[in-house]
C-alpha positions as CSV (number, residue, x, y, z in Angstrom):
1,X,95.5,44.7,33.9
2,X,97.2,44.7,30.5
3,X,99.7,48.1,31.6
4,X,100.2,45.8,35.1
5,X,102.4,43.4,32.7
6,X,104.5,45.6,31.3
7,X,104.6,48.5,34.3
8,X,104.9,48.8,38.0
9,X,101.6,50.2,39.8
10,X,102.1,54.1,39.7
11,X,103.4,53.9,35.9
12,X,99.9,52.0,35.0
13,X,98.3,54.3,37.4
14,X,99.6,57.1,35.0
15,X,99.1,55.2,32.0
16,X,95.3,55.5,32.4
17,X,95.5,58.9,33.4
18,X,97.2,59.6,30.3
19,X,94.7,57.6,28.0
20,X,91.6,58.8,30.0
21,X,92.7,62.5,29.1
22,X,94.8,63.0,26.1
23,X,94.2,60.2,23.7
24,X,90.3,59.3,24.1
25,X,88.2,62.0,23.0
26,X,86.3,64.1,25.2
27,X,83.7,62.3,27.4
28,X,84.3,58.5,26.7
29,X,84.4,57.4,29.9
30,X,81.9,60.3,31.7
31,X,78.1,60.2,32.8
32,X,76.0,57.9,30.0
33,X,79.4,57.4,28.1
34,X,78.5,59.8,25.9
35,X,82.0,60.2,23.9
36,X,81.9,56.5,23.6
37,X,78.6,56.7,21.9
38,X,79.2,59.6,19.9
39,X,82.5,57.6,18.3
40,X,80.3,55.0,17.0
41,X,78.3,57.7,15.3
42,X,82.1,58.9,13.4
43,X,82.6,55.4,13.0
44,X,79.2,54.5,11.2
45,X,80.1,57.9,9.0
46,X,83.5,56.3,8.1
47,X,82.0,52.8,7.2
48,X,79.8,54.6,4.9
49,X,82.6,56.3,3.3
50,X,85.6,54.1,3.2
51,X,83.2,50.6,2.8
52,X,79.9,52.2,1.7
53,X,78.8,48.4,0.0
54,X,79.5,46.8,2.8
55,X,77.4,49.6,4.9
56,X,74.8,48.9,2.6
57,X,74.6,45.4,3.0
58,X,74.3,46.1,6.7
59,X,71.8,48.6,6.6
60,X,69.8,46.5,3.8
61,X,69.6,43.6,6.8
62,X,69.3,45.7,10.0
63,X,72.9,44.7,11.2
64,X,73.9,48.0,13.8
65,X,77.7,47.4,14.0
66,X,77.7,49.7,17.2
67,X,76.2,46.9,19.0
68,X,79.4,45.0,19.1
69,X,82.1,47.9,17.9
70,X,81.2,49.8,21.0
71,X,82.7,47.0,23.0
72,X,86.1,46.9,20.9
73,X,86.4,51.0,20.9
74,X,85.6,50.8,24.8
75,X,88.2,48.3,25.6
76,X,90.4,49.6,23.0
77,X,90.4,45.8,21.8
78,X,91.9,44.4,24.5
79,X,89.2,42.1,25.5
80,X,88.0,41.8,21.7
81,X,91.8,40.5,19.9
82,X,93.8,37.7,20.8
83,X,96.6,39.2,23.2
84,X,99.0,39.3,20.5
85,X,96.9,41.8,18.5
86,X,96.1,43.4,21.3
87,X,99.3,44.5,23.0
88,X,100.2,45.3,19.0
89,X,97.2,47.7,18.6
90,X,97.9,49.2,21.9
91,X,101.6,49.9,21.1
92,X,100.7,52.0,18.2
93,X,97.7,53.7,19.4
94,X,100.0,55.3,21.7
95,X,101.8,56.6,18.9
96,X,99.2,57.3,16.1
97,X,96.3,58.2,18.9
98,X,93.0,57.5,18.9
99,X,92.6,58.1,15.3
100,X,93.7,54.5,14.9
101,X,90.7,52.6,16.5
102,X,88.6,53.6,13.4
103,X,91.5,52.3,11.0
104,X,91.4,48.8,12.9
105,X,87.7,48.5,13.2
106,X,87.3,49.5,9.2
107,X,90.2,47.0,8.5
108,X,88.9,44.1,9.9
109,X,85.5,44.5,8.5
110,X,87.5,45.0,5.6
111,X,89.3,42.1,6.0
112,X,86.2,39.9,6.1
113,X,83.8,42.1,3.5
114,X,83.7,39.6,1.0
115,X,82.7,37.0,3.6
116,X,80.0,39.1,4.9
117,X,78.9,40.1,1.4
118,X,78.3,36.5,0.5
119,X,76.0,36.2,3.4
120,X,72.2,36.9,3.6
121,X,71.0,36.1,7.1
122,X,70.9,38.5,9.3
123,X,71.3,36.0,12.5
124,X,74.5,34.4,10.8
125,X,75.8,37.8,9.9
126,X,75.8,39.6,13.9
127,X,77.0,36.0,14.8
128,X,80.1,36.3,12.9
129,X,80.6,39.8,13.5
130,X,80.5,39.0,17.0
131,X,83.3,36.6,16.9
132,X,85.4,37.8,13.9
133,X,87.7,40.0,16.0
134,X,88.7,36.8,18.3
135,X,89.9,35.0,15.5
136,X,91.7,37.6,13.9
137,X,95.4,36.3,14.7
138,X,97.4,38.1,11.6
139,X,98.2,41.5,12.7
140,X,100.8,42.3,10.2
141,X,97.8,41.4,7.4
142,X,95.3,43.8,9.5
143,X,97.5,46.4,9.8
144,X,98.6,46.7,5.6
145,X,94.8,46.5,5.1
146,X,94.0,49.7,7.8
147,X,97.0,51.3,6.2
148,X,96.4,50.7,2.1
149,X,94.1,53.6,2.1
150,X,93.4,57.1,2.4
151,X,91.6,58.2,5.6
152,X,89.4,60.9,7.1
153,X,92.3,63.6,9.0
154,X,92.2,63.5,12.7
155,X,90.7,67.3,12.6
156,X,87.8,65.9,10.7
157,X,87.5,63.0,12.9
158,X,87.4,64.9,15.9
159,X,85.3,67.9,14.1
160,X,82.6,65.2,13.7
161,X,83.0,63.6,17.4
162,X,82.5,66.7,18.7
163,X,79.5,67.5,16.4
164,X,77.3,64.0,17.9
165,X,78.8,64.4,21.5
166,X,77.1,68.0,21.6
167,X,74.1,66.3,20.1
168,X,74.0,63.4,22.4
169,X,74.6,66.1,25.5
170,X,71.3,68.0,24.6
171,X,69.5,64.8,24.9
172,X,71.0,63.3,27.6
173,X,70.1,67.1,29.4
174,X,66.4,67.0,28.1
175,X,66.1,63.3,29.3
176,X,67.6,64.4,32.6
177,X,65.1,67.1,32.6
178,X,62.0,65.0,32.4
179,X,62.7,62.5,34.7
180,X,63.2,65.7,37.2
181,X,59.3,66.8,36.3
182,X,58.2,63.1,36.5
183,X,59.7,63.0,40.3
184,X,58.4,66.4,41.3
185,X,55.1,66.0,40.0
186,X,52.5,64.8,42.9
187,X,51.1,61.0,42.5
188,X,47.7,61.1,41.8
189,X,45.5,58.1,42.1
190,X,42.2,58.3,40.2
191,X,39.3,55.4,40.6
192,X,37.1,54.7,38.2
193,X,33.8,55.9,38.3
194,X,31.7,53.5,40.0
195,X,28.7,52.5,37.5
196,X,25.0,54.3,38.1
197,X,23.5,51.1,39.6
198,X,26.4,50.3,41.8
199,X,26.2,54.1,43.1
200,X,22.8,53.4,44.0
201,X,23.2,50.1,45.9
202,X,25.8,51.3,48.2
203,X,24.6,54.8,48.4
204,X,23.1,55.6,52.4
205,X,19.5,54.8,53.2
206,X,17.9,58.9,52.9
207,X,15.6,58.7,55.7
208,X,12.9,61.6,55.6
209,X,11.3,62.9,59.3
210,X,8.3,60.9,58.0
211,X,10.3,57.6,58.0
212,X,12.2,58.1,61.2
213,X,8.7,59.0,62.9
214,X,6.9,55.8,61.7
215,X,10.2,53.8,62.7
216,X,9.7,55.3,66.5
217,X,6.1,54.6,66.4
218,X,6.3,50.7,65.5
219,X,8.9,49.8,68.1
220,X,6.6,51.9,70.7
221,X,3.6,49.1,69.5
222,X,6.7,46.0,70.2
C-alpha cells in the first residue's frame, strides 16, 4: 500500500519482489516465518551487546521484546511509526539494507532507556513498549541516536541470522516430523476395566445341563 503512493502497480509489484529477495534475509516471509523469527534472535544478541543494562532490566522482569519487535521488523515499521518515520526509514533501508532495522529498533529503545529503567512494573513496561514506536515523531533525533555508535558488520549480522535460522529449521523439521507419526499412527480406544463386582452382574447366566433339565421339567408340571 505504502509503494502504491509513490509508484504505479508493476513498479510496486517489483518493489516487493525486490525486498522479498535481496534485502530481507533468507526465509522471512516462508513457511513458519522462520527468518522473521530467527532476526529477533540477532536482535536480542544486539540488545545485549549495544544496551546490555537495559537487556538486563528486561530479562530481570520477564519483558520478551520479540513479542512486539517482531511486528515492527515484519512490517518494516510501517504500521509501527507515524507515516513520516515511516516513509523516512523505508527510504534508507533501501539504501543501507536490512542491516538498518536493528539500528532503528536499538535506537528507539535507546531513545527511551532511561524511561524504561526508571520503571519497575512489568505490566507498565510491555505497555509502553507497545506504544512507544507510535509516538516516536522525531526522526532526525532517532536516526543521530541509531547512528552515534559502533555496530555489529552486516557479515556478522547475517553470519548469526543464518546460525538461528538453521536452528529454527531443524525444529520446525522434527516438529513436522511428529505430527506426521501422530497422524499415521492408528487411534486406539481403550475402556477401563470394568470393576470385579460389576463383571459379575452383567456377566451371562452359566447354565449347566443340570439346570436346563430341571427348567424343562417344571414347565412340563405348568
Amino acid at each position: 500500500a505504502l509503494g502504491l503512493l509513490f509508484l504505479d502497480e508493476e513498479a510496486t509489484f517489483w518493489y516487493m519482489v525486490a525486498i522479498i529477495e535481496k534485502l530481507v534475509p533468507t526465509g522471512y516471509y516462508g513457511p513458519g516465518l522462520l527468518g522473521a523469527q530467527a532476526d529477533q534472535a540477532v536482535l536480542q544478541e544486539v540488545l545485549a551487546s549495544q544496551l546490555p543494562d537495559l537487556n538486563e532490566h528486561f530479562t530481570g522482569f520477564g519483558i520478551e521484546i520479540k513479542l512486539v519487535s517482531f511486528n515492527w521488523f515484519l512490517t518494516l515499521f510501517i504500521d509501527a511509526m507515524p507515516t513520516e518515520c515511516a516513509l523516512r526509514i523505508m527510504d534508507v533501508f533501501l539504501n543501507e539494507g536490512h542491516k538498518f532495522m536493528h539500528r532503528v529498533a536499538i535506537g528507539i529503545l535507546k531513545m527511551y532507556k532511561d524511561k524504561f529503567l526508571s520503571m519497575h512494573d512489568p505490566i507498565t513496561m510491555f505497555q509502553f513498549l507497545k506504544a512507544l514506536t507510535h509516538h516516536t515523531y522525531n526522526v532526525e533525533e532517532l536516526f543521530t541516536v541509531a547512528f552515534d555508535s559502533q555496530f555489529p558488520s552486516r557479515g556478522h549480522l547475517s553470519s548469526r541470522h543464518s546460525h538461528h535460522l538453521n536452528h529454527l529449521k531443524q525444529e520446525w523439521q522434527e516438529r513436522k516430523k511428529e505430527e506426521h507419526v501422530h497422524k499415521e499412527a492408528p487411534m486406539q480406544v481403550l475402556a477401563p476395566p470394568l470393576p470385579p463386582q460389576t463383571q459379575c452382574a452383567f456377566a451371562p447366566e452359566r447354565r449347566t445341563k443340570e439346570s436346563f433339565q430341571s427348567s424343562q421339567w417344571d414347565r412340563s408340571l405348568k
